[in-house]
N, C-alpha and C positions, 0 to 999 in steps of 0.2 A: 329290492336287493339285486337282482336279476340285471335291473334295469344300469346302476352302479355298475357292478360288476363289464358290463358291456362298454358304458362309457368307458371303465379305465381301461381296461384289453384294448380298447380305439386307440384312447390317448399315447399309450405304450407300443403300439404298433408306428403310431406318427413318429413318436417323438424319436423311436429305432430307425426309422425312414430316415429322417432327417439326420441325423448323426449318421448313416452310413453315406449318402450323399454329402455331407460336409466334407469324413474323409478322404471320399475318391475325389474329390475336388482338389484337398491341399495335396493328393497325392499325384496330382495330373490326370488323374483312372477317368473324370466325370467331365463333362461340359458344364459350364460355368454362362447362365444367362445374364450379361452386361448392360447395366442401366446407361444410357445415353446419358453424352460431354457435359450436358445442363445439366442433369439429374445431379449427378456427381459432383459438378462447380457449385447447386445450391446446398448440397451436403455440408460437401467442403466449408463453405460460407458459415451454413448454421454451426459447425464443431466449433469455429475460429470466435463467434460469438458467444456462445455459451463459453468457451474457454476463458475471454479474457474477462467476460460479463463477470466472472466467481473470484478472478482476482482482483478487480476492480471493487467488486463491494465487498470482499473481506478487508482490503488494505485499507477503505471507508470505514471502513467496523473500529481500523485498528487505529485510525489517524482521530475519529469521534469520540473512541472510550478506550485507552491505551492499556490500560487495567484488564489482563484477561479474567480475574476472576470475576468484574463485575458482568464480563460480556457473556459468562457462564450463567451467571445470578440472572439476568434479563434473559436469555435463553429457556429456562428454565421455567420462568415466569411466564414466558408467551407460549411454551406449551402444554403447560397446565390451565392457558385461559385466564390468567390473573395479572391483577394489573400491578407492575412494578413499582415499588416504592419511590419515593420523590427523593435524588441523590443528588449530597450537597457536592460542588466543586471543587477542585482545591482550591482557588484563587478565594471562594468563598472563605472555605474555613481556614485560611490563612487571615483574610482578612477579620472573621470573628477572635481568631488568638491577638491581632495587633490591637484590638478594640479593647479586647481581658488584659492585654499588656498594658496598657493606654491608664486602662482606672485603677490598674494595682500601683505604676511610677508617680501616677498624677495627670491628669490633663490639663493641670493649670502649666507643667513642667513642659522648655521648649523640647524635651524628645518627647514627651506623654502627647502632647497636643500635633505634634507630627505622626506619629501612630496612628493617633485615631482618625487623621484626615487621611493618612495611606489607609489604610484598616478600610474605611467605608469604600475608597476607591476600588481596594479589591472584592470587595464585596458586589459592587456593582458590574466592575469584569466578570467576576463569576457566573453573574446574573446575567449577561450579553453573552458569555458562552453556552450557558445551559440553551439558551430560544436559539441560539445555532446551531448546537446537537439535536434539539428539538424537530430544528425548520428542515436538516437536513435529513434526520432519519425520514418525514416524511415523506419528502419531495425530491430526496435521490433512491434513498435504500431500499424504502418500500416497492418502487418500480422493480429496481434491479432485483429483488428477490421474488415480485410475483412473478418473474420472468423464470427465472431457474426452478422455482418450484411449482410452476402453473404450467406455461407454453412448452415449456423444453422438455417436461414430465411429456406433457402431449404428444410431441414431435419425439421422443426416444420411442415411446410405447407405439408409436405406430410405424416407427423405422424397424422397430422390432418384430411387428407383425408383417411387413411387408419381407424382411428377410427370410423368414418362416414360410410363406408364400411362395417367394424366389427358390428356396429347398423344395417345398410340393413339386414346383412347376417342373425342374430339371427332373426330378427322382421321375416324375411322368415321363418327360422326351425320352430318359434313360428305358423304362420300360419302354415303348411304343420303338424306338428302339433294336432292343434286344426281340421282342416282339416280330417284329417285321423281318429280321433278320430269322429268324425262328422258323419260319413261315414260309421263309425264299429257300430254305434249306431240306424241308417239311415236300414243298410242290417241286424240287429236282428230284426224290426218290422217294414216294409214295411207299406209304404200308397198306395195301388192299387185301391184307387178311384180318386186320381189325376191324372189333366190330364197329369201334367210331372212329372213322380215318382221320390220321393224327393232325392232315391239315385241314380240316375240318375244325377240331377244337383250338388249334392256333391263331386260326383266321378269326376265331369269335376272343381270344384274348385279344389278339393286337385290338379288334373295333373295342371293346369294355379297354383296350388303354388307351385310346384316341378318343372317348368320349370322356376320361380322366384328364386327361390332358385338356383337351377344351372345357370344361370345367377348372380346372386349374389356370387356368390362362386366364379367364375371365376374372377373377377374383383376384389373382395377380395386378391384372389391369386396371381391375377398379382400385385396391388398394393403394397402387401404385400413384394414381391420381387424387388421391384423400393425401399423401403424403407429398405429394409434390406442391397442390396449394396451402399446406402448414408451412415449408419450407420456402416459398413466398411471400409468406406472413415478416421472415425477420426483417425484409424492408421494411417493414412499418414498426416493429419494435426498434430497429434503427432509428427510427423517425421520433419517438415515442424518449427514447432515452438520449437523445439530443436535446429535447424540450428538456427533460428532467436537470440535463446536464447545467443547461442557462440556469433553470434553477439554482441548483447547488452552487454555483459561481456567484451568481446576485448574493444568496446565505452571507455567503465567506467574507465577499467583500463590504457587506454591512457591518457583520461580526467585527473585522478587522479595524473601520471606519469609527465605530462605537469605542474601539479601543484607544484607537488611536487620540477622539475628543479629550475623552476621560484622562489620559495620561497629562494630555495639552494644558488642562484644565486641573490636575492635579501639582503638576511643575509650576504653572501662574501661582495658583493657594499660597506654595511650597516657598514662593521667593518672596511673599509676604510677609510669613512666618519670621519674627526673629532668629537672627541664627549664632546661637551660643555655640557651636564646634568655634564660630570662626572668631568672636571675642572671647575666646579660651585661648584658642589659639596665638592672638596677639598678645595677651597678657602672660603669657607665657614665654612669648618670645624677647619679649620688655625687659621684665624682670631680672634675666641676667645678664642683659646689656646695661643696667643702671647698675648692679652688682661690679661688674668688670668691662673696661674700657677696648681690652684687646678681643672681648667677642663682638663680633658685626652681627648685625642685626638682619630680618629678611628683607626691612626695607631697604637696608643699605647694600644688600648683596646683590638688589635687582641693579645696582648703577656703580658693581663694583667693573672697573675696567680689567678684562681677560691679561691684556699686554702689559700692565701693569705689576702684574703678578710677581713675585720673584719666587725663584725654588727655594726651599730650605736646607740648608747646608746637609742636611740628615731628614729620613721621613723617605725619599725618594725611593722609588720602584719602577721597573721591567715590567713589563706587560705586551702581552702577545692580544692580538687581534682578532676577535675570533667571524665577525661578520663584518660586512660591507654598511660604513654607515657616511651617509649624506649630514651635511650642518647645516642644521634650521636656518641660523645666523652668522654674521661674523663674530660673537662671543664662542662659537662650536668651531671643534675641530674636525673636518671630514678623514674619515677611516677605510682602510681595504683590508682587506681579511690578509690573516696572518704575518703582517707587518708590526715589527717589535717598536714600541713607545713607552716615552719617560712618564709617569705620573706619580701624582700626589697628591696631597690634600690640603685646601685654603678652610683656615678658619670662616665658620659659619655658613658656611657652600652645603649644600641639599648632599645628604649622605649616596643620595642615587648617583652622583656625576663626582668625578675628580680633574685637574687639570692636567692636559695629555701636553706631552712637547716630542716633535720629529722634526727634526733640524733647526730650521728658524722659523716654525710655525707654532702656534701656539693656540689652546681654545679649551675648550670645558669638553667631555667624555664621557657617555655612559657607561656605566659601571658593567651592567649586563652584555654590552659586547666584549669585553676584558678577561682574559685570566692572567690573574695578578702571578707574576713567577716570584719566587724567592730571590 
């Protein structure tokens, strides 16, 4: 109990040291011992690393698993020691609902049977992203996290003790000192009626604080040097997460590469596939051009001649310009923003586009550059 008691009267005694030395420092009162230009350039260095190193693999964190609650859910899991459940993709389970989709319409059906070849296709993206959050968490993340939670931990705790150190060593110069000072003041006007002359007992402080002080210096020193080759070290953890980096880049670009086949290879399938949109379509467009003679038809609308065209006596509209539009062809008319044009509408012409007229020019118009005035 005894023994306790002492230790913490010690501890309480430093830690008092130390915080009054702090203050007369920020207050100008104290000398401030200055670590050398390197010292401080490899400081520097290491903050600037550790700094970007935390946003680099958080924003990894967030570009891997965008979902924070999952990244809560695997947090959680790795610090209870347990290994996280197997999480399906979206692409995946997009592609298991086009699959459900696929056997409730029919897959004999041309959209059932297009489903279920998209369906497996996302299934398989899914499956190329998952071994790329995979390949990445270990071969970028992992790095970058034993870094901030391993070396940097290292290198704080002993920047820590070495600052701790740097307080000993000054609070000593400070004594030794006042000390010496004490002492020069003590030996101009002696007191030779006491019975232990006062510079007598001063001259044995100053030596008990000049033997504090080189003890403090020493330990300073050594410290000093345990923390200067940690903070040498982040050359190599530079070195270390460069490799990592190649890593992660090769990942992405397989990941992306895999995606890229599968889609290549889904589009080929795709143009295999019968395609009922587009004999619906036709049969549709048919139908009421065999009904009625005055509608054109889309075939005939691709070879109807622009110049040809005549207004109708009525139907005709104003319209103001609202962008700058270039004409693909000579059936288009080129447009500049806020210039007023005649338009209208030709039987059978794509609802998108109407025909625009400014002088003696004439040509087809997008609807979406237009507002149509009264």
């Amino acid at each position: 109990m005894d023994f306790n008691v002492k230790k913490l009267a010690t501890g309480a005694g430093l830690f008092f040291t130390r915080a009054v030395q702090f203050t007369e420092e920020k207050l100008g009162q104290a000398e401030r011992t200055e670590l050398d230009a390197h010292f401080e350039n490899l400081m520097s260095r290491a903050d600037c690393t550790k700094n970007w190193t935390e946003k680099i693999y958080k924003q990894t964190e967030y570009l891997l698993q965008p979902n924070p609650s999952a990244r809560i859910e695997e947090f959680l899991y790795e610090k209870l020691d347990m290994k996280a459940p197997s999480r399906v993709t979206n692409a995946e389970l997009l592609g298991q609902y086009m699959e459900e989709a696929a056997k409730e319409f029919g897959p004999g059906t041309p959209y059932g049977s297009t489903l279920m070849k998209v369906g497996d296709c996302e299934r398989r993206l899914g499956a190329v992203e998952r071994e790329f959050i995979h390949t990445s968490a270990i071969s970028f993340l992992t790095p970058l996290r034993n870094f901030l939670e391993g070396d940097w931990r290292t290198i704080s705790r002993e920047r820590r003790l070495l600052e701790n150190l740097r307080l000993d060593l000054d609070a000593c110069k400070t004594r030794v000192k006042r000390a010496k000072a004490a002492e020069a003041k003590a030996a101009v006007a002696p007191d030779f009626q006491e019975t232990r002359p006062r510079n007598y007992v001063l001259s044995a402080s100053a030596s008990a604080a000049e033997q504090d002080l080189r003890l403090a210096q020493t330990e300073f020193d050594r410290q000093a040097e345990v923390t200067r080759l940690l903070l040498e070290g982040i050359s190599s953890t530079h070195v270390n997460h460069l490799r990592c980096l190649h890593e992660f880049v090769e990942a992405q670009a397989a990941y992306y590469k895999q995606g890229h086949l599968l889609m290549m290879e889904l589009q080929k399938e795709l143009g295999r596939l019968p395609n009922a949109f587009a004999l619906n379509s036709n049969h549709s467009a048919v139908a009421p051009a065999a009904a009625s003679e005055d509608v054109i038809s889309p075939v005939e609308t691709e070879t109807l001649k622009i110049e040809e065209v005549q207004a109708p006596a009525t139907g005709t509209r104003k319209a103001k310009v609202l962008y700058d539009y270039d004409a693909a062809d000579s059936s288009e008319l080129s447009l500049l923003a806020d210039e007023l044009i005649t338009v209208y509408t030709v039987p059978g012409m794509d609802s998108d586009w109407l025909v625009g007229e400014k002088g003696n020019q004439k040509g087809k118009v997008p609807v979406t550059y237009l507002e149509l005035l009264s």
